[in-house]
TORKOLLUM-494199 format. One record per residue (C-alpha): x, y, z. Coordinates in nm, 4 decimals. Layout:
# TORKOLLUM-494199
X_Y_Z
...
# end
This chain:
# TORKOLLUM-494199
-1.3039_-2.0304_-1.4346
-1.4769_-1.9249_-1.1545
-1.4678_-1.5752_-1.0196
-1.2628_-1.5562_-0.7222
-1.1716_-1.2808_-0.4069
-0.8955_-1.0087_-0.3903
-0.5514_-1.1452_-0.5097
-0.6181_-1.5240_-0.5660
-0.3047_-1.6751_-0.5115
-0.1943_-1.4405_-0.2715
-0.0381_-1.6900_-0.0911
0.1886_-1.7618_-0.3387
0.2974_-1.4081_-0.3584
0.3969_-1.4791_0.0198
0.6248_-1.8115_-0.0986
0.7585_-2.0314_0.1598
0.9302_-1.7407_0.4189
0.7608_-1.7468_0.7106
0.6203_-1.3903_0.7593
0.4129_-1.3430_1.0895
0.1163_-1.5171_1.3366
-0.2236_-1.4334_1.2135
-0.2880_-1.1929_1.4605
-0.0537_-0.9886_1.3529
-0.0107_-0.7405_1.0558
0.3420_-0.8117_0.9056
0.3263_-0.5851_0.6104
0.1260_-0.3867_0.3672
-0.2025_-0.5081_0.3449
-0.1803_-0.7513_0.6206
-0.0899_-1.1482_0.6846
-0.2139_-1.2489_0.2988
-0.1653_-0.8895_0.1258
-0.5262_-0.8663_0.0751
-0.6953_-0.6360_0.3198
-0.8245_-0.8705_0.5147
-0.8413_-0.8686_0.9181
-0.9205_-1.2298_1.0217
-0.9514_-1.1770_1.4032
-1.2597_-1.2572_1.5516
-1.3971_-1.1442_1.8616
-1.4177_-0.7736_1.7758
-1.6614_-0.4847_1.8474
-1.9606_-0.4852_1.6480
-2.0095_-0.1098_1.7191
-1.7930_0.1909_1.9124
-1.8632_0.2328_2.2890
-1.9488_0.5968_2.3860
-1.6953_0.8487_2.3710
-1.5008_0.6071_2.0911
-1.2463_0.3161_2.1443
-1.0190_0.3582_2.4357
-0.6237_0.4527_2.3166
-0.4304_0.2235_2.4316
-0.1075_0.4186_2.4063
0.0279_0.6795_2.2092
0.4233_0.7405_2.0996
0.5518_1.0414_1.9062
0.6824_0.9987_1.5567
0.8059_1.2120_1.2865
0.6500_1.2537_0.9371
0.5354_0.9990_0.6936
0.2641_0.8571_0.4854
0.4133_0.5103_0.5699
0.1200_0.2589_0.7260
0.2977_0.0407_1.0327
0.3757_-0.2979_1.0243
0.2972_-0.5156_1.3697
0.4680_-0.8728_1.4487
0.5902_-1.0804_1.7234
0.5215_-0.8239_1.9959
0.6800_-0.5243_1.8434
0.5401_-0.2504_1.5998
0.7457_-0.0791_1.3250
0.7434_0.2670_1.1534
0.9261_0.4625_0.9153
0.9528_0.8590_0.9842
1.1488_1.1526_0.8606
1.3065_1.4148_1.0598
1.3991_1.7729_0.9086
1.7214_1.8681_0.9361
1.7863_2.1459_1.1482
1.7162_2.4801_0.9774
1.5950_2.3194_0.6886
1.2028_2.3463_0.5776
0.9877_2.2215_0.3115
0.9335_2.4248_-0.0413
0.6078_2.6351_0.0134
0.4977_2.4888_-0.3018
0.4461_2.0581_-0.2431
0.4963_2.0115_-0.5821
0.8368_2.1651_-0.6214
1.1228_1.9052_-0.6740
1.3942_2.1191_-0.7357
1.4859_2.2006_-0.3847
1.6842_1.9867_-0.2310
1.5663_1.9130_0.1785
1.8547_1.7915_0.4308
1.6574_1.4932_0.5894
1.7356_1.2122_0.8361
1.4647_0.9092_0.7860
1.4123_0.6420_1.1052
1.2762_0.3028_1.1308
1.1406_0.2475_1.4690
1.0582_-0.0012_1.6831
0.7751_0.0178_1.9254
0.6502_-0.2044_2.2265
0.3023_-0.3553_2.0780
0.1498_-0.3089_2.4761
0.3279_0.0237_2.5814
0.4672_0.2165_2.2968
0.8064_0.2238_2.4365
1.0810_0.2717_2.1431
1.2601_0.0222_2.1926
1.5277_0.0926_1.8659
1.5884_0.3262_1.6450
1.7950_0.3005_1.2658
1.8248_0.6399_1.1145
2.0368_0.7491_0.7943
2.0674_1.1044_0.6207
1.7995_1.1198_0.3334
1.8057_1.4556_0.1614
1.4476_1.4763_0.0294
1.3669_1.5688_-0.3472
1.0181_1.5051_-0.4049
0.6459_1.6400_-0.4134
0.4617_1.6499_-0.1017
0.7810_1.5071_0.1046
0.6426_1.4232_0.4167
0.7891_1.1417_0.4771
0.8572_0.7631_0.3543
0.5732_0.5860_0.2183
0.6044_0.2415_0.2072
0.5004_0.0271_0.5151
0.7961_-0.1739_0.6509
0.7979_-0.5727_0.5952
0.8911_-0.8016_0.8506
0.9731_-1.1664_0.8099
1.2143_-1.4145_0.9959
1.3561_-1.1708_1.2121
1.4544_-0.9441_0.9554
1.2225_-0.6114_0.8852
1.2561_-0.4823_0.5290
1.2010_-0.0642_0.4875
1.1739_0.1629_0.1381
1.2482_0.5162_0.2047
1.0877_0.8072_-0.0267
1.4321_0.8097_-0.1805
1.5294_0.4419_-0.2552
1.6940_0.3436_-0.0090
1.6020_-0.0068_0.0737
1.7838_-0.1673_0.3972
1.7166_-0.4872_0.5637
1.7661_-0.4567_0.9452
1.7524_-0.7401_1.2443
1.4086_-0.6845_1.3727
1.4791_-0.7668_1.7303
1.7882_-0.5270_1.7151
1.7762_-0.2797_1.4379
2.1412_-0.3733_1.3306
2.1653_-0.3285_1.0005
2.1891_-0.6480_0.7692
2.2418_-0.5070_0.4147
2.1128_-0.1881_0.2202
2.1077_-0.0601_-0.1148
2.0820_0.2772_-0.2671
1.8601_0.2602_-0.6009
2.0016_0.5959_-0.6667
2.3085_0.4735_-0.7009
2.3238_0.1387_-0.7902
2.0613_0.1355_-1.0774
2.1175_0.5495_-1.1286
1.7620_0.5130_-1.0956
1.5337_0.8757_-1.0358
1.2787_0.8838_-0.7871
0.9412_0.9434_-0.9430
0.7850_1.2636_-0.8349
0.6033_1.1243_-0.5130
0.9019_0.9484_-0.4415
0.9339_0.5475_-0.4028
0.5436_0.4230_-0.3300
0.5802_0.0447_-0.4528
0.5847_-0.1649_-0.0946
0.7722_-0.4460_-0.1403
0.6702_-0.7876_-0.1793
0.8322_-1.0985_-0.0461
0.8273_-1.3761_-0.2505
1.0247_-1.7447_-0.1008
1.3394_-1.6155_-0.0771
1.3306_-1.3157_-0.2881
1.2224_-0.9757_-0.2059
1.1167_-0.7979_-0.5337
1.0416_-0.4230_-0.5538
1.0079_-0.1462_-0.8186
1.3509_-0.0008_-0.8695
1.3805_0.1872_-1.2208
1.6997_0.2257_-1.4200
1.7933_0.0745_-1.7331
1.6401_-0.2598_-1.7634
1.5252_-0.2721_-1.3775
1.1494_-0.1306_-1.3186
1.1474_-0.4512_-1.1131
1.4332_-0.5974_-0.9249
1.4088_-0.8937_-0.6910
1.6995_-0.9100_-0.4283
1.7720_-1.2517_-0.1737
1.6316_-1.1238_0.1378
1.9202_-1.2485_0.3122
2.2226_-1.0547_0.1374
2.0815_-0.8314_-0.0975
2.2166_-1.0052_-0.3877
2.0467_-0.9219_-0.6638
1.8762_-1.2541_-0.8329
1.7113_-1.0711_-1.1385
1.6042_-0.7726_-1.2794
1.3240_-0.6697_-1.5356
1.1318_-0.4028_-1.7232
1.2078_-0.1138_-1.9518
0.9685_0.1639_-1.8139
1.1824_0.4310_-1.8266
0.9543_0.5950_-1.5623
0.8965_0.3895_-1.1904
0.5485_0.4353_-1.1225
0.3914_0.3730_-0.7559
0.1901_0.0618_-0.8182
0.3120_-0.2363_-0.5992
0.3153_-0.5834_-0.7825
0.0810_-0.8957_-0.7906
0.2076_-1.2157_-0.7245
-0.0720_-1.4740_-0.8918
-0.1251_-1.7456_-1.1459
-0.3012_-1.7997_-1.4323
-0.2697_-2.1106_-1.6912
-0.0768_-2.3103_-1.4689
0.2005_-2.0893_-1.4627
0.2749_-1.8314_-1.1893
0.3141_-1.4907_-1.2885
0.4116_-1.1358_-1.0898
0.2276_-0.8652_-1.2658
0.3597_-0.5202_-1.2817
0.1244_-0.1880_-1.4266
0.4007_0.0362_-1.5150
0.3322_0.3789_-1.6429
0.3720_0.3011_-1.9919
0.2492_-0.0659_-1.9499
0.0936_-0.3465_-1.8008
0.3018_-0.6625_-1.7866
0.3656_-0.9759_-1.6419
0.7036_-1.1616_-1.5137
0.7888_-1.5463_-1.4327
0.8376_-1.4297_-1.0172
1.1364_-1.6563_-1.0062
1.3695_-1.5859_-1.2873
1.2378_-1.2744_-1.3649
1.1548_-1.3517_-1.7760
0.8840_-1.1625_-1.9386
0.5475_-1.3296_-1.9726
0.3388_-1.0696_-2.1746
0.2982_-0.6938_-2.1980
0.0129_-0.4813_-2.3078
0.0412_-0.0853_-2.3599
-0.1035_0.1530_-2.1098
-0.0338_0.4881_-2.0603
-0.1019_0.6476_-1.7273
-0.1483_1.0361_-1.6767
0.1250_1.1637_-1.5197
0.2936_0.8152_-1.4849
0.0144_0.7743_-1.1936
-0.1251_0.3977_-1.0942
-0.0863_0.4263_-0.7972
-0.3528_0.0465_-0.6861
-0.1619_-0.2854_-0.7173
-0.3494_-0.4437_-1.0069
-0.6541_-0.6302_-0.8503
-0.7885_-0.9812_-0.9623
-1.1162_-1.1474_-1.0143
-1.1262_-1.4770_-1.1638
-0.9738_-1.4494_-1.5142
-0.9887_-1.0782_-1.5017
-0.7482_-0.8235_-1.4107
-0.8409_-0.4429_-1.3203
-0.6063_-0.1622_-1.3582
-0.7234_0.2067_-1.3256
-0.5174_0.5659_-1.2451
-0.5730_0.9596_-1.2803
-0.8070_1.1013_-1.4782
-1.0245_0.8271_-1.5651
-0.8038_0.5572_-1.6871
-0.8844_0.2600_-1.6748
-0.7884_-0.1322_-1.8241
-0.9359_-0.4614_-1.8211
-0.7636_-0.7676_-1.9012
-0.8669_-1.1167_-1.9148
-0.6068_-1.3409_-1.8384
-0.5353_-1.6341_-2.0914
-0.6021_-2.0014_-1.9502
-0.4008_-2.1781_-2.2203
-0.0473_-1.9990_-2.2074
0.0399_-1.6798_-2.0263
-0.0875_-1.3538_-2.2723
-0.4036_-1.1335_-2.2146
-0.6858_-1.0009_-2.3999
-0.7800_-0.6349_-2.3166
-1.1680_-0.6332_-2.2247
-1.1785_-0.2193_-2.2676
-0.9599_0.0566_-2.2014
-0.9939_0.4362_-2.0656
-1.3576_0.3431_-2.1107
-1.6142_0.6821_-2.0732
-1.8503_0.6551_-1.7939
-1.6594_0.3030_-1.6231
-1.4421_0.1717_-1.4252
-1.2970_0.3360_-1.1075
-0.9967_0.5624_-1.0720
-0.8086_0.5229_-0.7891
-0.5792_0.7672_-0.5866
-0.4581_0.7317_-0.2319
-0.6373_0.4113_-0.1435
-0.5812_-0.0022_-0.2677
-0.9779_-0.1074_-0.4161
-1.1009_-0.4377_-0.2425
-1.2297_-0.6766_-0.4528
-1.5045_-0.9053_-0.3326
-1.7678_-1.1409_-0.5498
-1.6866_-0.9483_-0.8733
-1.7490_-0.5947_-0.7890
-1.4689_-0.3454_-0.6815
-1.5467_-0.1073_-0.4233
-1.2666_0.1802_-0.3577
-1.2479_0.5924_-0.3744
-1.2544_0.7003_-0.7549
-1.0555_1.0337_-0.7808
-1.3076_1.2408_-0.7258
-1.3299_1.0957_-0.3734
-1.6838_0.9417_-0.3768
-1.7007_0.5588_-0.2654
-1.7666_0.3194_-0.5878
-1.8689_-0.0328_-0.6673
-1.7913_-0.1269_-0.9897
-1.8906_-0.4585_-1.1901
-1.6146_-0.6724_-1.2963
-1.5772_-0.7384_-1.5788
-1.8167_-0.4731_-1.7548
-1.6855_-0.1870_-1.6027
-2.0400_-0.0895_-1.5081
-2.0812_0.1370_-1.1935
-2.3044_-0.0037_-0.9922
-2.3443_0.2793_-0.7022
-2.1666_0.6353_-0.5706
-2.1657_0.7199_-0.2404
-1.9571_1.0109_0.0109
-1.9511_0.6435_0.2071
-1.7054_0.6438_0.5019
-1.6050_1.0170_0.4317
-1.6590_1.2637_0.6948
-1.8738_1.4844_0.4153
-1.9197_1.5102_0.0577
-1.6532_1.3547_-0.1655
-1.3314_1.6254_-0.2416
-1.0545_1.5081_-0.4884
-0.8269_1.2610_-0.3547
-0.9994_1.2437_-0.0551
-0.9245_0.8773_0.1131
-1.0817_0.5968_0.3502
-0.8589_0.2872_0.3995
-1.0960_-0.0204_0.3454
-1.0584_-0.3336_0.5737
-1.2345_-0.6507_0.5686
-1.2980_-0.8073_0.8904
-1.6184_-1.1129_0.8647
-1.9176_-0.9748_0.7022
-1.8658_-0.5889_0.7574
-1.5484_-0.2976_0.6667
-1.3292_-0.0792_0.8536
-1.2632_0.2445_0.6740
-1.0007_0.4489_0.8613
-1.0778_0.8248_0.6340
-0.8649_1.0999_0.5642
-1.0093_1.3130_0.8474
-0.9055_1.0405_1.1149
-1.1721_0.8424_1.1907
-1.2344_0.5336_1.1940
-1.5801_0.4003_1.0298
-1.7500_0.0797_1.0504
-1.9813_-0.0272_0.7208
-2.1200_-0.3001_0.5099
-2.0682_-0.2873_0.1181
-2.2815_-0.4991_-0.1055
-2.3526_-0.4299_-0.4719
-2.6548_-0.2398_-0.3682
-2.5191_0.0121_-0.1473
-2.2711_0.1474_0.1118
-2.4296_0.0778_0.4992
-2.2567_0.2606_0.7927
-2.3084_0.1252_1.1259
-2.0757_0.3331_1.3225
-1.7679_0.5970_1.3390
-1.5526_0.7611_1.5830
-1.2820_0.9906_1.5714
-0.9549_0.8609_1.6443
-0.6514_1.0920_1.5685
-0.6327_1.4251_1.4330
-0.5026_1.4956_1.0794
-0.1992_1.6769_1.1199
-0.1043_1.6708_0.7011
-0.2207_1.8956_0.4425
-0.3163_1.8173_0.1013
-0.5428_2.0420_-0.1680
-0.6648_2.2972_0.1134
-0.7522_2.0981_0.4132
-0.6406_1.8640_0.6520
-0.5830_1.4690_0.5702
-0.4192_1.2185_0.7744
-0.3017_0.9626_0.4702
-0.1703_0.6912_0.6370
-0.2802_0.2754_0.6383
-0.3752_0.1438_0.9475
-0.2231_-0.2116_1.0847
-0.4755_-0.4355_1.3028
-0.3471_-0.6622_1.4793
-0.4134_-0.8392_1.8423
-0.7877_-0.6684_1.8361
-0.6127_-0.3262_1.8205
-0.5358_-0.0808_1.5424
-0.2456_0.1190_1.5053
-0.2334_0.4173_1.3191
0.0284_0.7436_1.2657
0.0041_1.1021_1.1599
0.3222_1.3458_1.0979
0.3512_1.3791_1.5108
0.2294_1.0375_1.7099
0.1314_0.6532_1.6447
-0.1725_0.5598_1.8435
-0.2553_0.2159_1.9445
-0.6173_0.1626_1.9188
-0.8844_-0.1209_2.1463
-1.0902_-0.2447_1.8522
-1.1924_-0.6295_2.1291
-1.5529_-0.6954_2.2109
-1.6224_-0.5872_2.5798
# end
């Protein structure tokens, strides 16, 4: 089989709904959930004093990237309660934080809110900034995740809401200690997300009603790790890397394909599985690490190596991008690596996009767009670069928006990027910034 990019198949994973134009960014990951800007007609470098800000808007917290389509951008936030604060201590989850979180709805040319949903949300969670999933918008619906589970489907044009559910309470499902991470997926008519509960890691709703269609899985613990939507042997197949395993699904009823054990540190995969060819890449915390090759008779898979010494790449904050075999992404010690598929070999190191030498966790978003990357870091700029299996190239960075989290000591500003209509838009905890990325 012949090696092929970042999620083959990926539009499969997007089924027949109709999400947005191609100039827009109509979920996580963009158009074909695959980190891929297809624009042309965009700057090859920054003009002096950086790209112009188009508009700014204020927000609340969140790690949640936005989502841009048909005109309008949308955002998830969280408000604080009044007289109510965050534990001193980001890791403590036994404090319970009265919370409202938002989904808004911005002007793309101006900024202007033009609605706002909001619910209560008491917050239970490590470093509870805010929701982290990036809303979903498809056929006039938008689809948002809160930190807490609480999925709701709203009119996108209105913000009235069409149906919700509470994971809490309908699958007395707990929210893992970051709180829900998974974005979800849409798939046809089905929108399929990581739940938890007895027999539903993975549930997949009608994106119409909220009915549930199926659910699957016996991880006891949820995990972060968004789905892949691809096929392999003729059969399609939604793969899942669960904290205590990797395993596939038939998308449309749900049925279990194959499973293989894996055991991630602290429940943490955090990267949607990746594909090249017939192989499939898993890594998380504390150098783990898994590669499968994919079976082209029947649906099964043969593991390659596992938590191998000295291989592979670990990721944290930040989805690895896959391109002619090698996968480039931010191990967790925060250096930029290219990795061989399917040896595990590391090809290079580098502190890459990063605004100085690598620090745990640290983050750069990675962004294809023609034959060069846009890495938006954790210090808020945004970086221009070429990756080859040779070596990380800059060509040009600029500061964009100031980092207004904290993580580990310093500031970060953890948050995906959307780039649409020759623009970027990109949050912190206090504004969402629309960014002039066209060639003058």
């Amino acid at each position: 089989m012949n090696l092929r990019t970042l999620f083959v198949a990926a539009s499969a994973a997007l089924g027949t709904a109709s999400l947005a134009s191609g100039d827009d960014w109509p979920q996580w990951m963009g158009p074909k959930r695959d980190n891929v800007w297809r624009e042309t007609g965009i700057l090859e470098k920054f003009p002096a004093g950086g790209p112009k800000v188009v508009w700014r808007a204020p927000v609340a917290a969140g790690y949640s990237g936005p989502a841009v389509a048909n005109g309008k951008v949308y955002v998830t936030d969280r408000e604080l309660a009044k007289g109510a604060a965050n534990p001193a201590d980001p890791f403590d989850t036994e404090k319970k934080v009265a919370s409202t979180e938002r989904v808004l709805c911005l002007d793309e040319k101006t900024g202007k809110e033009l609605w706002k949903h909001e619910y209560p949300c008491a917050y239970q969670i490590s470093y509870p900034a805010g929701p982290r999933c990036t809303p979903l918008v498809s056929d006039g619906k938008v689809y948002a995740l809160g930190a807490m589970g609480d999925l709701r489907c709203l009119e996108a044009d209105s913000g009235k809401l069409v149906w919700q559910v509470d994971f809490k309470e309908a699958y007395k499902a707990k929210p893992a200690i970051w709180g829900y991470a998974a974005h979800p997926i849409l798939d046809g008519k089905k929108l399929i997300t990581v739940v938890g509960g007895e027999g539903a890691h993975v549930v997949a709703f009608d994106k119409d009603t909220g009915k549930e269609l199926w659910k699957a899985g016996d991880d006891k613990e949820i995990g972060y790790a968004p789905p892949l939507i691809t096929e392999a042997a003729g059969v399609r197949q939604m793969i899942v890397a669960a904290p205590k395993s990797v395993y596939a699904v038939d998308p449309d009823t749900g049925k279990q394909l194959w499973t293989t054990p894996y055991n991630a540190t602290s429940t943490s995969i955090i990267m949607t599985p990746v594909r090249s060819g017939e192989y499939v890449y898993v890594g998380g915390y504390s150098t783990k690490n898994l590669m499968l090759e994919l079976n082209a008779d029947k649906p099964g898979v043969e593991v390659l190596f596992k938590d191998k010494k000295g291989s592979g790449l670990s990721p944290v904050n930040v989805q690895p991008f896959v391109q002619d075999g090698i996968i480039y992404g931010h191990d967790e010690g925060g250096a930029l690596r290219a990795v061989e598929i399917p040896s595990g070999k590391r090809l290079w190191d580098s502190p890459g996009p990063l605004a100085g030498d690598p620090k745990g966790s640290d983050t750069s978003f990675i962004v294809k767009n023609g034959d060069r990357f846009f890495f938006f870091n954790e210090s808020g700029e945004l970086v221009i670069g070429k990756l080859t299996a040779k070596e990380y190239e800059e060509v040009d960075r600029a500061k964009v928006i100031e980092q207004t989290g904290a993580a580990f000591g310093r500031k970060v500003v953890w948050c995906a990027p959307a780039y649409a209509d020759k623009k970027m838009f990109v949050r912190n905890d206090k504004e969402i910034i629309c960014v002039d990325l066209a060639a003058k």
